[in-house]
C-alpha positions, -999 to 999 in steps of 0.1 A, spaced: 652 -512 611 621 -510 632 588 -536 630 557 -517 644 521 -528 649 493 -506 638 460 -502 650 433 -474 643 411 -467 613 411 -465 578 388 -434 567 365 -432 538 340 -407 530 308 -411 509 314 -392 472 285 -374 465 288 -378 429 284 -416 428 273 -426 466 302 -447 469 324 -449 498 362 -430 488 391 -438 507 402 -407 525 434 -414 553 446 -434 577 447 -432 615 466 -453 637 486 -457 667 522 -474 660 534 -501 692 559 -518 697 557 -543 724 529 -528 736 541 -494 741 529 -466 721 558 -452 698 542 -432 671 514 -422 650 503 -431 612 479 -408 594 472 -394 560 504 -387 535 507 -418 541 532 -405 571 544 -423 601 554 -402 626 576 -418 656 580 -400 694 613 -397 686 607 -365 664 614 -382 632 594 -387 598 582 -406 566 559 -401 537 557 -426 511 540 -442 482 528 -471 468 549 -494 449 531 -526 448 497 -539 464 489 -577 470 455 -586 481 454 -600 516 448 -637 520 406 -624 526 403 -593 503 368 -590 514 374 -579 550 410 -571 552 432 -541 534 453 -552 509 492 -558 516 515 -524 501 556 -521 501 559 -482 497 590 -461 489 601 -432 508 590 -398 492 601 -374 523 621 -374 561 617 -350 587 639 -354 619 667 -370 631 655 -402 648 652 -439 636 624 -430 603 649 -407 596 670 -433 571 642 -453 559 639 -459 522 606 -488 523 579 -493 539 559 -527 545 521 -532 553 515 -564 561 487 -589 581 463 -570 579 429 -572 598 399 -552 584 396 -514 570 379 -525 539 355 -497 531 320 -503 540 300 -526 507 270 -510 495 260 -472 484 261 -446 509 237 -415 510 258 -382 510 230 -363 523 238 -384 561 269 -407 553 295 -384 556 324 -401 568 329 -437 585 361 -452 600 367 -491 596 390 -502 625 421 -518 613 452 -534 625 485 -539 603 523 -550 607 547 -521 595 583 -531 589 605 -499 580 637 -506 563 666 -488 550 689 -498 516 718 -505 539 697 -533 558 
């Protein structure tokens, strides 16, 4: 149905209980073509200009080709739509090529690492059952 590109953050903040870093949301811009035509944030929900909706979840992860520095690879499955517009249908979700947004290596200090956002660029492919 729609292939987007994704670039923005993965967020991670610094648990105090074991001064590791926690994955906390996403924030991205979605593009296609290099025109701006939606948002990705926590849920995980992608949100299109168009007034229309997703949430989803993760059905399988695959490590990307360097796990090290690059989020792994997810297909989700639609758990909600809101709107009328072209996320409106969709039923899977792809994350794919990803470059970067591994959480920071290493303890943090919760008493001055709060939060940190690792930028991050992905391929999203929505799709629908019918296609």
């Amino acid at each position: 149905m729609l292939t987007a590109i994704g670039m923005g953050s993965q967020n991670y903040v610094c648990d105090k209980a074991t001064s590791t870093w926690i994955f906390r949301d996403p924030t991205a811009t979605l593009s296609r073509h290099g025109t701006a035509i939606g948002i990705h944030y926590a849920g995980p929900t992608w949100e299109l200009f168009d007034g229309s909706r997703v949430t989803a979840a993760v059905e399988k992860r695959v490590d990307a080709p360097n796990p090290t520095k690059d989020i792994p690879w997810l297909l989700l499955k639609s758990t909600g739509h809101a709107g009328s517009g072209v996320l409106s249908t969709v039923d899977y979700i792809q994350r794919l090529h990803t470059r970067g947004g591994v959480a920071p290596s290493g303890a943090c200090d919760p008493a001055t690492d709060q939060t940190v956002g690792v930028p991050y660029t992905a391929v999203y492919r929505f799709f629908s059952d019918g296609q």
